[in-house]
Structure formats: C-alpha cells, structure tokens
N, C-alpha and C positions, 0 to 999 in steps of 0.2 A: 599212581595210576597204573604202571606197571604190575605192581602187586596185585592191584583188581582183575586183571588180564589174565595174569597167570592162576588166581585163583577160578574166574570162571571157567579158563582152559583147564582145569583140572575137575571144573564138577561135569564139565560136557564130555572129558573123556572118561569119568565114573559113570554116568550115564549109559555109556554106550559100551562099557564093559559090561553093563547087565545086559542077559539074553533077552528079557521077554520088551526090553527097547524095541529089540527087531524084530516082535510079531507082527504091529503092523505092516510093515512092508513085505514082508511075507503076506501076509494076508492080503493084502492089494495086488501084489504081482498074481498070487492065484484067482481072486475076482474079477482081476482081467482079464483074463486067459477066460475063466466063463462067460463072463461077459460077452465076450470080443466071437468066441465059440455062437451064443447063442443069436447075438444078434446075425449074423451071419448066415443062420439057420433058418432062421424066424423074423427079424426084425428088420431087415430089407426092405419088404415089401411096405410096410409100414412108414418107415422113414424115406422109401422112394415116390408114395404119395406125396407126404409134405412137399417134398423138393419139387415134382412135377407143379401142384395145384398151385404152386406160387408163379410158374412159366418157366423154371429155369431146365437144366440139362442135368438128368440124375449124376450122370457117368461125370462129370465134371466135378459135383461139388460133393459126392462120395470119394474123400478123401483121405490122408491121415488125420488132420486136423479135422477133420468130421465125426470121422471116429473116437477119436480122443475126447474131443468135447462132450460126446457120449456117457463115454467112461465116466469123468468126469464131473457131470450132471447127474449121476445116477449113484454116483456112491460113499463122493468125498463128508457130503454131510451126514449120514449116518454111521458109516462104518470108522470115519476119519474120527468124528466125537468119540467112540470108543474105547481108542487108544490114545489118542491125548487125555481124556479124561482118567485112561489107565495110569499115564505116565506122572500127569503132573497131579493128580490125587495123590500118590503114592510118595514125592519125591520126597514131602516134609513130614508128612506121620508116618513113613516106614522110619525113617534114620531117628525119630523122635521114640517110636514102639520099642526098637533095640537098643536103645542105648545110645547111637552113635552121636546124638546131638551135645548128651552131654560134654563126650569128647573134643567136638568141635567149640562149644561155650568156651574150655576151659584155655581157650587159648587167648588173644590179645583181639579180637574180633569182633567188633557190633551184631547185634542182633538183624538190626535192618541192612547191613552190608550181608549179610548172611543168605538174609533174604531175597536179595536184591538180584544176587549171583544165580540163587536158585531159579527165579521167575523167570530170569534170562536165558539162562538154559533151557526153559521149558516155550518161553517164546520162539529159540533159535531148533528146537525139536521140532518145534509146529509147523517152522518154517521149511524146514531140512523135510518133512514127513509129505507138506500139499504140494512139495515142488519135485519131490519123487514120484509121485500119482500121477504129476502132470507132465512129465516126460518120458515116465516108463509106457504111459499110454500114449506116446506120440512116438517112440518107436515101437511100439506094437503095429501100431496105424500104418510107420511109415514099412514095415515088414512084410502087410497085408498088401498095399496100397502102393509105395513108392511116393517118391517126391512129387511134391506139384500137384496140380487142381486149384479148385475152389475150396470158399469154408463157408458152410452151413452153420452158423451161429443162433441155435434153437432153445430159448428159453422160456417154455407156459406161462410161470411166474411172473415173472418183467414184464411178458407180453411183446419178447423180442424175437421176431424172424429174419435175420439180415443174412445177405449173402455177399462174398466177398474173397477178392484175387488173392493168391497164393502169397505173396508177401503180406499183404495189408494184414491177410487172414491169420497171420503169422504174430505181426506187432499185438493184433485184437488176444488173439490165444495170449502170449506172454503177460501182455497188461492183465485183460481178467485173472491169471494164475497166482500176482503179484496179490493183486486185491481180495483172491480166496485165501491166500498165508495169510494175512494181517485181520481178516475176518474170521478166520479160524483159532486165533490167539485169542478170543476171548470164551471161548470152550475150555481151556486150557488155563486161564482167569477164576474161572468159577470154580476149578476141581485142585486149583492152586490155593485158595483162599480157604476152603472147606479141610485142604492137607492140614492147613495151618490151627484148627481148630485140634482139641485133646477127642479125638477118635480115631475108630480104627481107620487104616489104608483102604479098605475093601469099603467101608462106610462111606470114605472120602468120594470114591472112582463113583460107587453107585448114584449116590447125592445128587450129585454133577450130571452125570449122564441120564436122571429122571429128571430134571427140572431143563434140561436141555430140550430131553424126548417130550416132556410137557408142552413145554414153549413151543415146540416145532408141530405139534399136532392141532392147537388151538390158534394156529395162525392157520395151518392148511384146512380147519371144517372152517372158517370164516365165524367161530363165536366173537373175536375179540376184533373184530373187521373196524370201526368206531374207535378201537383204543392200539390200535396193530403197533402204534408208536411207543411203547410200552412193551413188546416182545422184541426180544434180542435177535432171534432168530431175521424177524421182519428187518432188522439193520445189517445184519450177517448176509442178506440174499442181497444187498444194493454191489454186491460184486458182478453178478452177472448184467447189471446196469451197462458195465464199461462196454460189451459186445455192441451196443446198441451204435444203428451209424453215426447217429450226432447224440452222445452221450448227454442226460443230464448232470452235468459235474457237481453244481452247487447241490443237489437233493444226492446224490454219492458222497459227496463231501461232511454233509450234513449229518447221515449216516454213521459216516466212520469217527467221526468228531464224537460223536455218541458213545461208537464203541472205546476209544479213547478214553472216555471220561470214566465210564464200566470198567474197564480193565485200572486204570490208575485206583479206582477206591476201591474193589478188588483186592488189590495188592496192600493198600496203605490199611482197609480193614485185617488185613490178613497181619500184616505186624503190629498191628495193637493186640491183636488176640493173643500170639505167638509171644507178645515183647511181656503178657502180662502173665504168663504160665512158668511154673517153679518147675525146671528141664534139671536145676542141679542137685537135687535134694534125693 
C-alpha cells in the first residue's frame, strides 16, 4: 500500500511539473479579475433588483460570499471543462504518443494499477482546480467586500433563490464547493477514458470537451427536457441543489450515485481498451 502512495505521489508531482497544469488557474484568477471588474461596472444594478424584489436589504446580502458565488456560477462549467478536459485527455495518450509508456510497461507493474494512479491524479487535479476557483473568488469578494453580510444563493437552473446569515451562508458555500469537485470529476472521466483509447492527445481533450459542450447545450434549449436523465450535465448541475434551504438530499444523492456509476465504467472501459493495446512492440 505504501508503494501505491508513493507512486501516485510521484505521478501528482509529474503532473504539476508540467507548466500548461497551471493554465487553468491562471486563467481563472485572470476571469476573475474581469468578472469581478465588470460586474461592479455593470452588473449591480441587475443583481440589486433580484435581492430587493425578494424584500430583503441589498447592502447586506452584497457580500463576499455573493460575490463568489457569482464567479462561480458563471464560469466553473465551462471554462473549468476545458482544462480538465486538457489535463486528463492528455495524461494517457501523450506518455503513450512518446514512448514513455513503454518504459513504464517494462517495469514489475499492472496495467490497471497504472491506471488507477493516473485517474486519481486526474480526480485529485479536479479537486485541487474547483476548490481553487472557489476560494480565490472568496478572497476576491472578501477584498471588495470584507467579512460578514448575508449570502445570496442564486441559481436559475435549480430554481433556488435563498438567502442566508453569514455563517450558515458560509457552511451552504463550502458544502456546494465540495459537491461541484465530485461533479466536476466526471468531465475529467470522459477525457480520461477517450486518453486511454490509440489517438492523438489533442483528439482526446477535443472529444471530451464537444460531447460535454453537446450535453450542456441540449439540456439548456430544453430538446431532451423528457429524457434530461440521460445528460450528464443534468446530474453535474444537482450540486447547486445543496444551496436550497431544505435541500432535496435523496434526488442529490440520486444524482451523484449516477455520476458514480459513469465515472466507474468510464475508468473500467478505459482499461480494457488500454489493457488490450500492443504499447511494447
């Protein structure tokens, strides 16, 4: 067990020796800053309705946690698919395009331990990437903003408008943040399994990243509205569920159990392809 340990600590710190690891968060931290710029500019007044036409007090629930949750709402699922899609497309058909797999084969190691290490690191990427988004824009907020207020927890989709005290609003932020990591792992799922297939990397990232932007655009014109249980995406959005004051847990649960079950044949498709491909020849 140890040896698995240190081997996955050695592919998360091979990982993060590559530079274009840390475009995303580059590229978040700078979509903040517009973001954050523009609403400020412009989007006030817009978000200051909301908050009034519900009865409550703008200046109160114009918060960091309000703000954040902005950010947040507005970028993690498309910009966030991109670079996970980047990352974990790439991890197993770039080291397979150069050679480097074979070197790995040729040592005392399973194919599916191999794999195993990789997936994880691409799950613990996902996790490390939706919980940097969600904290760099809560000290953004808190830099604008300052501690304390309310939280405006605004989501169309859900159909959740709740509002709520500075701690509570606090628990509500973290829990949802928790629930967009483990929802976001299965973007990172599909472009892991398509790695795992004999094409290019660039093949792999796109693949993934259109069947994604597919998924996502057919559940928002409402064509598949009758079959919505059937898009991933539609299971990936039961995270902003948690915001709601009395959450439905068992229709969350149900959700992610889904996503569970996608990401496990996912993975287990992805080492039969992988287990059944000539890497040493």
């Amino acid at each position: 067990m140890s040896l698995f340990f240190s081997q996955l600590r050695a592919e998360i710190l091979k990982l993060f020796a590559r530079k274009r690891t840390f475009i995303g968060f580059g590229a978040f931290l700078l979509l903040e800053i517009v973001i954050l710029f523009l609403f400020q500019t412009k989007g006030v007044n817009r978000f200051k309705s909301l908050i009034v036409q519900q009865g409550e007090a703008f200046e109160k629930y114009y918060s960091a946690l309000t703000i954040a949750h902005i950010v947040l709402g507005a970028a993690v699922f498309l910009l966030g698919g991109i670079y996970l899609a980047l990352v974990a497309g790439d991890i197993v058909a770039k080291e397979s395009e150069d050679g480097h797999m074979r070197l790995l084969l040729a040592r005392p190691v399973s194919r599916f331990r191999l794999l195993l290490v990789k997936y994880l690191t691409c799950a613990l990427y996902t996790i490390a990437l939706v919980q940097f988004i969600t904290w760099s824009a809560f000290l953004m907020g808190l830099f604008i903003k300052g501690w304390g207020g309310g939280y405006f927890a605004y989501s169309p989709e859900a159909g959740i408008a709740a509002f709520y005290d500075w701690s509570e609003g606090l628990g509500k932020y973290t829990t949802a943040s928790l629930c967009l990591s483990f929802a976001m792992i299965t973007v990172s799922s599909v472009a892991f399994f398509l790695s795992c297939l004999p094409i290019k990397p660039a093949a792999a990232t796109i693949t993934a990243l259109s069947y994604v932007l597919i998924d996502m655009i057919l559940r928002n014109m409402g064509f598949m509205e009758d079959y919505r249980h059937l898009l991933l995406t539609h299971h990936m959005a039961a995270w902003a569920k948690t915001l709601a004051v009395d959450p439905q847990w068992a229709v969350i649960l149900r959700s992610f159990t889904v996503l569970v079950g996608v990401n496990t044949s996912l993975f287990l498709a992805g080492v039969v392809v992988f287990d059944s491909r000539d890497l040493k020849s």
